[in-house]
C-alpha positions as CSV (number, residue, x, y, z in Angstrom):
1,X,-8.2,-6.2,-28.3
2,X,-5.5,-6.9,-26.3
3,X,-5.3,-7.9,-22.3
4,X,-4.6,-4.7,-21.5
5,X,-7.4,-2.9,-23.6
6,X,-10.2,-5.2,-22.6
7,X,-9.0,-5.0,-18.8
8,X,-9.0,-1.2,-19.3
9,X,-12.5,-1.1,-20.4
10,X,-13.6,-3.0,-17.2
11,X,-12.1,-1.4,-14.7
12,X,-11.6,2.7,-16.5
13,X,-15.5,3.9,-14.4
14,X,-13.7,2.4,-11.7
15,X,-13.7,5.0,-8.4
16,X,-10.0,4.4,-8.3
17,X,-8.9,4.7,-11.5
18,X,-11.4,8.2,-11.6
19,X,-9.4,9.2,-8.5
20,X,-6.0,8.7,-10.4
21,X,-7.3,10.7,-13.3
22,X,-8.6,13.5,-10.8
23,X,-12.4,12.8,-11.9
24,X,-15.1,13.0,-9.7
25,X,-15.9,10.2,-7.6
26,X,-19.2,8.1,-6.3
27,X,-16.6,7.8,-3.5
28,X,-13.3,7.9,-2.2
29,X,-11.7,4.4,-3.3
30,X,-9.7,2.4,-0.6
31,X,-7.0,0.3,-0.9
32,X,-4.0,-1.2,1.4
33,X,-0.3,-1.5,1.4
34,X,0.5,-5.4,2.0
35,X,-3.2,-5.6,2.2
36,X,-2.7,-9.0,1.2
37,X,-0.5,-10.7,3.3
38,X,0.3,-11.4,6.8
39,X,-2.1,-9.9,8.8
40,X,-4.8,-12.4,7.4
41,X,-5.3,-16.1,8.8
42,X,-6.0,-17.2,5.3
43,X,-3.3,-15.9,3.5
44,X,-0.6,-17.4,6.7
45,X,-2.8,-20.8,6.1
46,X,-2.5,-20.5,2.1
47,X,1.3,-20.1,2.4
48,X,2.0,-22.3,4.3
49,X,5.0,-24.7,3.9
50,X,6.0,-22.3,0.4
51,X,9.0,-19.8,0.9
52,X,8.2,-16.2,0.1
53,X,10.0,-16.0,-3.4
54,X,8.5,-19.9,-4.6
55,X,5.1,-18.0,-3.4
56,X,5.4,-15.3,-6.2
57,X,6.4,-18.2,-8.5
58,X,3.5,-19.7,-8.7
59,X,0.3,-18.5,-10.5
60,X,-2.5,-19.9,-8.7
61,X,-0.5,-19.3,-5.4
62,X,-0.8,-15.7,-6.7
63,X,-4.1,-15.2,-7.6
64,X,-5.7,-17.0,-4.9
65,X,-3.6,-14.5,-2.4
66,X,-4.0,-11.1,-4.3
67,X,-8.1,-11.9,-4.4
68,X,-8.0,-12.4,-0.6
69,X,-8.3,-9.1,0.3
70,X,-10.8,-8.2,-2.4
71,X,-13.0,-10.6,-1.0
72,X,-12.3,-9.7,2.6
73,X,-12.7,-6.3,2.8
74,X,-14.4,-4.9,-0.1
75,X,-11.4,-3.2,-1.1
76,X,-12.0,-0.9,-4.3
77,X,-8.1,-2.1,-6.4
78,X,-6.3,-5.3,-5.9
79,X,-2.1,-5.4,-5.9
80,X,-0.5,-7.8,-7.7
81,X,0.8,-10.2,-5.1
82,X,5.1,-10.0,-5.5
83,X,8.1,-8.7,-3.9
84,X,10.4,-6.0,-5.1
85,X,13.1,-8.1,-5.6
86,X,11.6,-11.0,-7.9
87,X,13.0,-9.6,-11.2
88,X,16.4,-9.2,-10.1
89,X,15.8,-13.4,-9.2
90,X,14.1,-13.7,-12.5
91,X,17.7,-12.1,-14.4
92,X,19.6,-14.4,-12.0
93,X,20.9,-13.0,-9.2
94,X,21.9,-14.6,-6.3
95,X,19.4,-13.8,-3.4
96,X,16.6,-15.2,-0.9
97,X,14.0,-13.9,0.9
98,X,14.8,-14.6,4.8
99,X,12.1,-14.6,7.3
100,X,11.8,-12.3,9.8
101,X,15.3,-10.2,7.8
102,X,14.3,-9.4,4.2
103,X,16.1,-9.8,0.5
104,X,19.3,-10.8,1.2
105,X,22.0,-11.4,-1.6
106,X,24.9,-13.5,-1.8
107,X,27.2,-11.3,-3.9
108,X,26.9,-7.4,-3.3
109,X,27.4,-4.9,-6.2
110,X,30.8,-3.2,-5.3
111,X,32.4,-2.7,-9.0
112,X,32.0,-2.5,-12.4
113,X,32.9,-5.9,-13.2
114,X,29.9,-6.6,-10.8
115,X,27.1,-5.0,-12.7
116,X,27.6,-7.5,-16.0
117,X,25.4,-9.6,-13.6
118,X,22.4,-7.5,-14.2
119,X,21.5,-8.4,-17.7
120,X,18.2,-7.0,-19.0
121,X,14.5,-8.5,-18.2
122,X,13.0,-10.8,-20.6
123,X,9.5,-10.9,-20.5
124,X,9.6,-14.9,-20.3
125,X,11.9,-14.8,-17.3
126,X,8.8,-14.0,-15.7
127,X,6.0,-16.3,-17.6
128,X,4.7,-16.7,-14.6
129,X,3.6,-13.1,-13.9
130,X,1.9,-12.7,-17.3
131,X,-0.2,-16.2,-16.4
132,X,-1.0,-14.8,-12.9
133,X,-2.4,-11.7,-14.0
134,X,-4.1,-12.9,-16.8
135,X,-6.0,-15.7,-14.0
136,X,-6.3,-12.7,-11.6
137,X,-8.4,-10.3,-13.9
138,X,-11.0,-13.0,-14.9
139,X,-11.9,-13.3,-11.6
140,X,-11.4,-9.6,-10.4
141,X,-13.8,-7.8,-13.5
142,X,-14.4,-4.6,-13.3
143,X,-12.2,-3.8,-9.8
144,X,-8.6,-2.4,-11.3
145,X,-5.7,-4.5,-10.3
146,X,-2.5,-2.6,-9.4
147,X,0.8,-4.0,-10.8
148,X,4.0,-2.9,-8.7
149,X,7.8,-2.5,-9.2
150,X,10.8,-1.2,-6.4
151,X,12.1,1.9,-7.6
152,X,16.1,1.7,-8.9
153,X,17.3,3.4,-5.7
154,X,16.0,0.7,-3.0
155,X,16.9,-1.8,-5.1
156,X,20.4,-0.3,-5.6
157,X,20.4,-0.5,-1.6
158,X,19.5,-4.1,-1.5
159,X,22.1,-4.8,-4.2
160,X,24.9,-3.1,-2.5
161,X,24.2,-3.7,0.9
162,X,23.8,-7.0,0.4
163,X,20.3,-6.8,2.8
164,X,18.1,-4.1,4.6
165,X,20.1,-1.5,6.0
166,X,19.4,1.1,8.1
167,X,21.8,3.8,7.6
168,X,23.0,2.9,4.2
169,X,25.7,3.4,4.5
170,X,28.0,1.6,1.7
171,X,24.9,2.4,-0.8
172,X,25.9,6.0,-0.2
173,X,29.5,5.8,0.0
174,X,29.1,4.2,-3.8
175,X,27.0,6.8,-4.5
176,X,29.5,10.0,-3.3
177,X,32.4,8.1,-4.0
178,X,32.2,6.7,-7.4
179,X,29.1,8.6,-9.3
180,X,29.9,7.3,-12.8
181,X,29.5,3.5,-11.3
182,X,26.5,4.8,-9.2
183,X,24.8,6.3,-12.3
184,X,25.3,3.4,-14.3
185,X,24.4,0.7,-12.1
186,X,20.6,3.0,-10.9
187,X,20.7,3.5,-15.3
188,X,20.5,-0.5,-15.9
189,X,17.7,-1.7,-12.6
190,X,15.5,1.2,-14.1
191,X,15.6,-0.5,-17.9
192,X,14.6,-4.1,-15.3
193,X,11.8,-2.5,-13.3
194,X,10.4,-0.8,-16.6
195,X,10.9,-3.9,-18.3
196,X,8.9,-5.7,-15.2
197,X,6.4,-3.0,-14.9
198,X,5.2,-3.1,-19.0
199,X,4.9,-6.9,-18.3
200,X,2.2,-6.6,-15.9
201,X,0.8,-3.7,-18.1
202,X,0.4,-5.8,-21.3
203,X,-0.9,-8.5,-18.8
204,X,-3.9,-6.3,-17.9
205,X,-2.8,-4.2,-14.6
206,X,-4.8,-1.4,-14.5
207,X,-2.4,0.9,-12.8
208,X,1.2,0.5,-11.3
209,X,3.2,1.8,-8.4
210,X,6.6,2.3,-8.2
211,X,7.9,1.6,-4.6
212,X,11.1,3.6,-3.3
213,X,11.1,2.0,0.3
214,X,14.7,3.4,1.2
215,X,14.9,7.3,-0.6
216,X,13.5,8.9,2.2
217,X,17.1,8.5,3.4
218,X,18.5,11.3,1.0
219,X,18.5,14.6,1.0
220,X,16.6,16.4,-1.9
221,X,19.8,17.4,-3.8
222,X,20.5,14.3,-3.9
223,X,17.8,12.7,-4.5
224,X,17.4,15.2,-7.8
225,X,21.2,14.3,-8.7
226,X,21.8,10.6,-8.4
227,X,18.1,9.0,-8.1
228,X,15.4,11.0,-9.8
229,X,16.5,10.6,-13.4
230,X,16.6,6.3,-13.1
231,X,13.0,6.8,-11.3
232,X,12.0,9.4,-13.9
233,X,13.0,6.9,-16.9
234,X,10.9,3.7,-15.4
235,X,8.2,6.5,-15.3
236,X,8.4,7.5,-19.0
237,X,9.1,4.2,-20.2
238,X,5.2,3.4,-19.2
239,X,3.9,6.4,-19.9
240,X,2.2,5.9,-23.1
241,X,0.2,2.9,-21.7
242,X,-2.5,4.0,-20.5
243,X,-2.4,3.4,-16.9
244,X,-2.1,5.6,-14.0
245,X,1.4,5.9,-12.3
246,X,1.6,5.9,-8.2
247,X,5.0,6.8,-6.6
248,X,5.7,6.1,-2.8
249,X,8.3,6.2,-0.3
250,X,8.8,6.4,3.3
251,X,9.5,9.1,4.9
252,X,10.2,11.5,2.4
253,X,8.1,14.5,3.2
254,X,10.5,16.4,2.1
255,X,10.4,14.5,-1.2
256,X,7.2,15.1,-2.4
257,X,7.3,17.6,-4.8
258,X,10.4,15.6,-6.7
259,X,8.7,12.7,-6.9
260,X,5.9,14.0,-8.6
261,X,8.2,15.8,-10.8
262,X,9.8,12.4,-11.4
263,X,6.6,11.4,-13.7
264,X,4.1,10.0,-11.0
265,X,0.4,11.0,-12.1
266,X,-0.2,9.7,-8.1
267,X,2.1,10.7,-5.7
268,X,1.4,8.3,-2.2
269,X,2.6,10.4,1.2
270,X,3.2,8.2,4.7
271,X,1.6,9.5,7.3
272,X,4.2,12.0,8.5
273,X,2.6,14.9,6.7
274,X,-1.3,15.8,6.3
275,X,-2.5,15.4,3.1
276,X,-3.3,19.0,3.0
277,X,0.5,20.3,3.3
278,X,1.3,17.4,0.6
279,X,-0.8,18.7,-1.9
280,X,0.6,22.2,-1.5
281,X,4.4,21.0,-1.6
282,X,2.9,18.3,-4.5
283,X,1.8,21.0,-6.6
284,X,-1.0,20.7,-9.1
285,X,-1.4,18.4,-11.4
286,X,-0.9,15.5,-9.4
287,X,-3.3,13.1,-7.5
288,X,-3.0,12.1,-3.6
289,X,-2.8,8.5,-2.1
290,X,-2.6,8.4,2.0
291,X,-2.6,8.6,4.6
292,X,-3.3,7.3,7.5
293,X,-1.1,5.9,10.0
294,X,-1.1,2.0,9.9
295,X,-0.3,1.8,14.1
296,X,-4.2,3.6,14.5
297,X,-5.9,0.7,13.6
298,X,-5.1,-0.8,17.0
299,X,-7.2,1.8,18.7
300,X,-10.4,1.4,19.7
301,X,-13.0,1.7,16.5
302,X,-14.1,5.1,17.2
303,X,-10.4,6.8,17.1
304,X,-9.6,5.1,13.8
305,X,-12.7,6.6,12.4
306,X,-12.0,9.8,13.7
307,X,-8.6,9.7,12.6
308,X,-9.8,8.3,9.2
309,X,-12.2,11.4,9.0
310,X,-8.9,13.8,9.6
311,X,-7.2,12.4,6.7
312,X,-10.6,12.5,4.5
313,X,-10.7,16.2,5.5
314,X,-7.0,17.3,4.4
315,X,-7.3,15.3,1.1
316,X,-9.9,17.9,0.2
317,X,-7.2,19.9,-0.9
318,X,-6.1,17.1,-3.3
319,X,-7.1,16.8,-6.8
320,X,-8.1,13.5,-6.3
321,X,-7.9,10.9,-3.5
322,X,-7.2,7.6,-2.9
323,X,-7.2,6.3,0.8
324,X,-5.0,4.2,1.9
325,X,-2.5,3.7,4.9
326,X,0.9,5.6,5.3
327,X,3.0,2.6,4.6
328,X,2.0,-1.4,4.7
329,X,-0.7,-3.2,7.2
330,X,1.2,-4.1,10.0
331,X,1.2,-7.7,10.5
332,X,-0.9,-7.9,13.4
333,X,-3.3,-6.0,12.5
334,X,-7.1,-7.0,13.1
335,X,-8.4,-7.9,9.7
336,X,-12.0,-7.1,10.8
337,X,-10.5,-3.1,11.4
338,X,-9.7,-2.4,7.8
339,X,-12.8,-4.0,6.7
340,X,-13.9,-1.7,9.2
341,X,-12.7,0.7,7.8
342,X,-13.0,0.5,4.2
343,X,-17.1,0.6,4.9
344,X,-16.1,3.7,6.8
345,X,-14.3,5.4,4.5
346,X,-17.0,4.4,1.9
347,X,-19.8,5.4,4.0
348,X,-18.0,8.6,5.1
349,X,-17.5,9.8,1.1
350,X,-20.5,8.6,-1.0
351,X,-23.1,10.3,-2.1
C-alpha cells in the first residue's frame, strides 16, 4: 500500500474529506487559510532567525509548523506548510521571499527566450516535500492533511511582474498583447504546479487546493480565454488520485461558476458573496468552502459568533460545507478567537 493509500484510509471518515465528497457530516469541519503562521507566538518563536523560503526547506521546520495549529485549535485538516512560489525555486529560478513585500524575482518573464528558464519539476527537486509529508502524517493520523499549489495565472503575475502587483498591469499587457507567448508560458507553470501537486499526493495529502491569489483581477471572458484551460489541466492532471480538489481566489465572485467548471470538486468563495448566492452561481455538483470575513475575528466574541452562525446558515444551500475564513488569518489575529471559534462552529453543527 502506498503513502497515499494508507494515508487515505486514515483520514477518508474524516468530517472534512465527507464534506468535500458532499456526505453527511457529524459536523461542519473547520479549517484556516495561513492558519499556521504569523498570527501564533509559537510559530514567530519557531521561525525565528530562518528566512521564509529556507523555512519550507526544511522537513522538521515543516512539520513542527503545519502541526501547530492542529494542536492549537483543534482544527479538523492540516495545510501543508509552503509558499506558492517554492517550485519555481526548486526548477531554479531566480527569486526570494522579502519581508514585509512578497516573492520577488530577479529576472521577469518578458519573451520567449525567457520561458527556457522554466524547465519541468522533478520530483527530487523537492526531496524535501515528500520527507516532510511523510513526518507530518505520522504524527497527524486520522486528521486529512491538505497539500497546496498557486494556480498558473498568479504565478504568471509574479513571473512577469517581477513582485506583487496591484493592477497588473504588464501581466495583462503580455496577456492582450502577445497571446501565443501568454498561452505558452500559463501551458508550462500548469505542467510545474501539477507536477508539485502529485508530489504531495503520492506523499500522503489527503486533499489539495489550488490557490489563484491574483484572477479575481480579470474579467470572466478572460478569465475562460487565457486562464481557465492551464487551471483546468493542473486540475485533470490530479484527478484520478483520489483526493478532493479545492479552488480559491480572491475576489472573484464573479468567478465562481468558472472555477468550478475549471475541475474543482471544492470551490472556496472570500467573503464578498454569501455562501447562499455562491452555491446558486456554483451550480450543483460542487462543494462550498467559506466564508467568513477574517477582519470579524477582532470583534468582540459574541459578533464573531453571530457572524459565524450567518455564514453556517447560507451554506445550507451548499452540498457540502467546509468553514473556513474568506481569505488567510490576518497576522494579528488573537489565536485564542479561532480556537474560539472552531469549538463554535463545532458546537453550533454537531449532532
Amino acid at each position: 500500500m502506498s503513502a497515499n493509500e494508507q494515508q487515505t484510509s486514515r483520514t477518508h471518515d474524516s468530517a472534512f474529506l465527507k464534506a468535500c465528497r458532499r456526505e453527511p457530516v457529524p459536523h461542519t469541519p473547520v479549517w484556516f487559510m495561513r492558519q499556521a503562521g504569523r498570527s501564533l507566538p509559537e510559530y514567530l518563536k519557531a521561525r525565528e532567525g530562518t528566512a521564509m523560503l529556507e523555512s519550507c526547506m526544511r522537513p522538521d521546520l515543516v512539520t513542527e509548523i503545519t502541526l501547530q495549529p492542529v494542536r492549537r485549535h483543534k482544527v479538523d485538516a492540516a495545510i501543508y506548510f509552503s509558499d506558492i512560489v517554492v517550485p519555481l525555486k526548486a526548477i531554479g529560478v531566480d527569486l526570494d521571499i522579502k519581508p514585509g513585500v512578497g516573492p520577488v524575482v530577479a529576472d521577469p518573464i518578458r519573451t520567449s527566450a525567457d520561458l527556457d528558464r522554466l524547465r519541468p519539476l522533478d520530483p527530487d527537486d523537492v526531496k524535501y516535500v515528500t520527507e516532510a509529508i511523510g513526518m507530518l502524517v505520522q504524527e497527524l493520523g486520522s486528521t486529512p492533511l491538505i497539500g497546496f499549489a498557486g494556480a498558473p495565472f498568479t504565478l504568471a503575475s509574479y513571473l512577469v511582474e517581477g513582485g506583487p502587483s496591484r493592477s497588473h498591469e504588464r501581466t495583462k499587457a503580455l496577456m492582450y498583447g502577445d497571446p501565443e507567448l501568454w498561452a505558452d508560458l500559463l501551458d508550462r507553470l500548469a505542467d510545474i504546479t501539477s507536477a508539485f501537486l502529485k508530489v504531495q499526493i503520492a506523499a500522503g495529502a489527503s486533499a489539495v487546493q489550488l490557490f489563484d491569489s491574483w484572477v479575481g483581477a480579470l474579467a470572466p471572458d478572460d478569465y475562460r480565454r487565457y486562464v481557465m484551460p492551464a487551471s483546468a489541466k493542473v486540475f485533470e492532471a490530479v484527478a484520478g488520485l483520489g483526493v478532493p480538489r479545492i479552488h480559491f481566489g480572491v475576489g472573484t465572485g464573479e468567478l465562481l461558476n468558472l472555477m468550478g467548471e475549471a475541475g474543482a470538486d471544492v470551490v472556496g468563495v472570500d467573503w464578498r458573496v454569501p455562501l447562499d448566492e455562491a452555491a446558486r452561481r456554483v451550480g450543483p455538483g460542487k462543494a462550498l468552502q467559506g466564508n467568513l470575513d477574517p477582519a470579524v475575528l477582532f470583534a468582540p466574541r459574541e459578533a464573531v459568533e453571530a457572524k459565524a452562525r450567518e455564514v453556517l446558515k447560507a451554506a445550507r444551500s451548499a452540498e457540502g460545507h467546509v468553514f473556513n475564513l474568506g481569505h488567510g488569518v490576518l497576522p494579528s489575529t488573537d489565536p485564542d478567537a479561532l480556537t474560539r471559534l472552531v469549538e463554535f462552529v463545532h458546537s453550533e453543527t454537531g449532532a
